[in-house]
MARNU-411755 format. One line per field, with one value per atom (N, C-alpha, C): x negated, y negated, z. Coordinates in steps of 0.02 Angstrom, whole numbers, plus 50000, padded with zeros to 5 digits. Example, Ala and Ser with C-alpha at 12.3 -4.5 7.8 and 13.67 -1.06 7.14 Angstrom:
c1: c(49340;49385;49340;49358;49316;49355)
c2: c(50284;50225;50165;50112;50053;49998)
c3: c(50390;50390;50390;50354;50357;50394)
//
This chain:
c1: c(49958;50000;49955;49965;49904;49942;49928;49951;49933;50007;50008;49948;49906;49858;49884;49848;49835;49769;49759;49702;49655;49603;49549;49495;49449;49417;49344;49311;49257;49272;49193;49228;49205;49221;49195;49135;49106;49045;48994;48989;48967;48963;48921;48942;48940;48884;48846;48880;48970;48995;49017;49003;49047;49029;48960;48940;48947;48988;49012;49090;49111;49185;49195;49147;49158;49107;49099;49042;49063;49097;49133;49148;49128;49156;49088;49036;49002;48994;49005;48996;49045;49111;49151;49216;49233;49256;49220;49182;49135;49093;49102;49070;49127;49198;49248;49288;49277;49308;49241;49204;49156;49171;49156;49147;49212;49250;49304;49332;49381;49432;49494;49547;49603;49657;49671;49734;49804;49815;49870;49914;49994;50034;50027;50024;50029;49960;49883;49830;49838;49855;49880;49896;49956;49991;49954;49906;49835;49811;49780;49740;49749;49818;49860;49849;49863;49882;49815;49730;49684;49651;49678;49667;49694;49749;49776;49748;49717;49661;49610;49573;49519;49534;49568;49576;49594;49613;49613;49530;49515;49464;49401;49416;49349;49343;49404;49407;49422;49433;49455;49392;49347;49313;49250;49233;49170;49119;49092;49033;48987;49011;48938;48902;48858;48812;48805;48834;48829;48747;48723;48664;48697;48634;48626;48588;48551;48512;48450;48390;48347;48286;48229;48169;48106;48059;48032;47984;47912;47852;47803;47807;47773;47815;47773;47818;47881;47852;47894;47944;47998;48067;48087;48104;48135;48229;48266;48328;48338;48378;48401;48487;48493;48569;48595;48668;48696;48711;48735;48743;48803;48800;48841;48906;48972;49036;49089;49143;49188;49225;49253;49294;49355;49384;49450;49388;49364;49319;49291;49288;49237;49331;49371;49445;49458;49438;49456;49407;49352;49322;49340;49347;49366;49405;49389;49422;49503;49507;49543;49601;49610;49652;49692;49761;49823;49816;49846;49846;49897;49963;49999;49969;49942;49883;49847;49799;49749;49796;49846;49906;49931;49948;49965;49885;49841;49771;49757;49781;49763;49799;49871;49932;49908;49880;49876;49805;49751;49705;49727;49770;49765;49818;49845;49897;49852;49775;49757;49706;49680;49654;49605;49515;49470;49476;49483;49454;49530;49598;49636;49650;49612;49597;49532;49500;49437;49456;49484;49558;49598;49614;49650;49636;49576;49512;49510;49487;49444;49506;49554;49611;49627;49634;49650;49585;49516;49464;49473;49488;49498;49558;49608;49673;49630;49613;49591;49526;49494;49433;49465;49532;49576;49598;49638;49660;49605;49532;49496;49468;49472;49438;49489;49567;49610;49601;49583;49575;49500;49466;49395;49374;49358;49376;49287;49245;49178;49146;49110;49093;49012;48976;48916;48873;48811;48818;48735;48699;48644;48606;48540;48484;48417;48392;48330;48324;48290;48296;48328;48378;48398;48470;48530;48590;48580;48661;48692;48767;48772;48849;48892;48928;48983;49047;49068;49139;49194;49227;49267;49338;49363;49470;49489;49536;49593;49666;49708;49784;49826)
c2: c(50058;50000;49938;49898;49841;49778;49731;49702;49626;49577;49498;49469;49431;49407;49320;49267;49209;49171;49126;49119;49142;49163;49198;49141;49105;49062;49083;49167;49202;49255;49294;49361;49395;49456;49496;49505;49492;49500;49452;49410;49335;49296;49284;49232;49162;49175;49115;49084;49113;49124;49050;48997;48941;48873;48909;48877;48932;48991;49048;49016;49001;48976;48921;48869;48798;48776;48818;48798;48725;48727;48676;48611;48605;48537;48477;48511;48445;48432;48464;48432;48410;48408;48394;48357;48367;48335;48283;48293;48261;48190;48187;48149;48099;48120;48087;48046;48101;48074;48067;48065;48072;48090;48066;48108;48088;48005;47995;48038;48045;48077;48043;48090;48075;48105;48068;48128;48100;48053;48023;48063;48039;48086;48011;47998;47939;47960;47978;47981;48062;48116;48163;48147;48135;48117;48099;48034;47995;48057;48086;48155;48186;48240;48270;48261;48153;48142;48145;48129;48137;48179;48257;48322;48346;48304;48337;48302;48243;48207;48218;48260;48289;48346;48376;48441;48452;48386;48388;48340;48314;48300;48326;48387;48445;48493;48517;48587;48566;48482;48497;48454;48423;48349;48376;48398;48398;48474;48477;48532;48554;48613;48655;48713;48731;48779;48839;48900;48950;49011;49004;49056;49129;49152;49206;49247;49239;49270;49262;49271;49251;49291;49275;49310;49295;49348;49329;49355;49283;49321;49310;49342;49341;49326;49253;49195;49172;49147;49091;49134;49115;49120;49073;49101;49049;49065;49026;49029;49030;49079;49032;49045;49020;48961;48966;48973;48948;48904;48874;48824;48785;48727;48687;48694;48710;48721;48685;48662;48640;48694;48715;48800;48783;48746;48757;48778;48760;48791;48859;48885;48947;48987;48961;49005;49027;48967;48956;49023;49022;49050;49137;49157;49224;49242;49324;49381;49395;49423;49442;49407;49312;49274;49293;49275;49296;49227;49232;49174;49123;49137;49099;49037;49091;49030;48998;49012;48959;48919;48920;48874;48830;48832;48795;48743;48780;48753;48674;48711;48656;48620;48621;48583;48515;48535;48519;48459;48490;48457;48409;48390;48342;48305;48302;48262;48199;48244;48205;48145;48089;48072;48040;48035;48036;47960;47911;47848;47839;47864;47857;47895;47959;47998;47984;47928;47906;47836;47790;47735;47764;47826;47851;47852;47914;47936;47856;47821;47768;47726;47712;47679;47714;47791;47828;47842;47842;47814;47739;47704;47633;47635;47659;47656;47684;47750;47793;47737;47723;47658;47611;47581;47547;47564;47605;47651;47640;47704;47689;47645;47574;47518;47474;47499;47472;47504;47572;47610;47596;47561;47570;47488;47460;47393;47365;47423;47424;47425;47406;47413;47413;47467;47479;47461;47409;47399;47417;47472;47486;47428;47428;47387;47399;47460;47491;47536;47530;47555;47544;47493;47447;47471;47463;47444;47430;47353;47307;47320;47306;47331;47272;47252;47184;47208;47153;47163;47120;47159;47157;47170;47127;47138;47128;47178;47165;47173;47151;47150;47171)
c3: c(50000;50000;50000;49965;49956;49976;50004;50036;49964;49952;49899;49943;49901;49920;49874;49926;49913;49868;49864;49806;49866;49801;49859;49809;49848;49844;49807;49824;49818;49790;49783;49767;49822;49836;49892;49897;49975;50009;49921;49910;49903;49935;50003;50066;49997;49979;49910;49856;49858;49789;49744;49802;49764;49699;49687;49617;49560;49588;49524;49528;49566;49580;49547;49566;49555;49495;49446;49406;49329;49356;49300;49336;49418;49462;49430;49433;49426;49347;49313;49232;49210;49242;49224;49276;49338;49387;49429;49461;49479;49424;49368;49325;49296;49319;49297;49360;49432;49472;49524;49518;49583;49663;49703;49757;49804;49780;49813;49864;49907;49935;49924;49880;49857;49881;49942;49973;49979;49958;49952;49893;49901;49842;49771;49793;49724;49694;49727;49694;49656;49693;49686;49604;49610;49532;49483;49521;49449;49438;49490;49451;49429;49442;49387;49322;49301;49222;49218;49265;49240;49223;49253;49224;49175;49129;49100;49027;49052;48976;48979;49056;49031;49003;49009;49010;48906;48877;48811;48780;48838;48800;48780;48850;48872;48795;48786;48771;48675;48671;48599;48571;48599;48567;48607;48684;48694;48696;48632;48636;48681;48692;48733;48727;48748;48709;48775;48753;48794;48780;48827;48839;48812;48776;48716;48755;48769;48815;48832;48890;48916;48889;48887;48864;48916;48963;49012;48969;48993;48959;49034;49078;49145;49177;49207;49252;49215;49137;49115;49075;49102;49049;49027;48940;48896;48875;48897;48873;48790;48738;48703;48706;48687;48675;48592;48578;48534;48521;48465;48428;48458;48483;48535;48472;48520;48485;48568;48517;48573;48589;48620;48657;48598;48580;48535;48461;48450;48391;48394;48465;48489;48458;48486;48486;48427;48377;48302;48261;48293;48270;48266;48318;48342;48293;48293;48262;48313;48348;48397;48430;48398;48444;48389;48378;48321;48289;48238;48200;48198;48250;48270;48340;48361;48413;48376;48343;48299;48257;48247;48220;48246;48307;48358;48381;48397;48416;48354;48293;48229;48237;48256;48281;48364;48397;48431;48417;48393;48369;48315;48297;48243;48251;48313;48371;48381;48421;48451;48429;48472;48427;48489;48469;48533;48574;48520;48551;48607;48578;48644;48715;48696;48743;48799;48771;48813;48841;48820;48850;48917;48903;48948;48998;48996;49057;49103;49038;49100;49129;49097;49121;49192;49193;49274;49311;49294;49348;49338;49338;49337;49392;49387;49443;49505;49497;49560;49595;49557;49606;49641;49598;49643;49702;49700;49761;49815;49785;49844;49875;49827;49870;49910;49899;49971;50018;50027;50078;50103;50092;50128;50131;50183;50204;50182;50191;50181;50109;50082;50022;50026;50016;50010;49915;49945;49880;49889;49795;49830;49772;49797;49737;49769;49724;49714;49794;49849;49886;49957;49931;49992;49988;50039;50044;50074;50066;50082;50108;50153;50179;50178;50127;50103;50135;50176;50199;50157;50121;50053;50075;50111;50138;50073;50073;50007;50043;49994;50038;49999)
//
């Protein structure tokens, strides 16, 4: 009898597991939303619509190059890598997806269009910086190896 399970965060006995988990936070969350804390329901919502323009801008417009495999000559290992492809192109490519999906995929790609999908992005990190700078009364400002701690009230 196996008992419904909840998201499980790891995989078993991995104390280590959460850059196999989270391997997509810093190239891609982290670089859009940085390190903020967003716990409000109204920010909630910004991030939602901001996951849902990264989430077309990741997979249809930005290329990446997946490891082929490694070659050790002693110490030094050399990676190589394939030919940088955006994941809706890696899909396009495939034998195996049906051709009613790659139909839809072409459908969807030629909806979109980049320069308003990058408007977007910055328009909801533009809201979300807002947000966090009513909530934080402090404003740390750095220059070269110094910070400055500016007291910045907003209302």
């Amino acid at each position: 009898m196996s008992k419904a399970r909840g998201v499980v965060r790891s995989r078993p006995y991995h104390k280590n597991d959460n850059p196999h988990v989270e391997e997509k936070n810093n190239s891609v969350i982290r670089k859009f939303v940085e390190y903020d804390r967003h716990d409000t329901q109204e920010e909630v919502d910004l991030l939602n619509r901001l996951y849902q323009s990264l989430h077309l801008l990741v997979n249809w417009f930005l290329p990446s190059q997946k490891l082929l495999h490694k070659v050790r000559t002693g110490s030094h290992i050399t990676k190589v890598y394939d030919q940088a492809q955006t994941p809706c192109a890696r899909m396009l490519v495939r034998e195996d997806v049906a051709e009613e999906i790659k139909k839809r995929l072409l459908a969807t790609r030629a909806g979109l269009d980049l320069t308003s999908l990058h408007h977007e992005v910055h328009r909801y990190q533009e809201q979300l910086d807002e947000m966090a700078k009513r909530r934080q009364p402090l404003v740390i400002k750095k220059r070269g190896n110094y910070a400055y701690i500016i007291h910045e009230f907003t209302t």
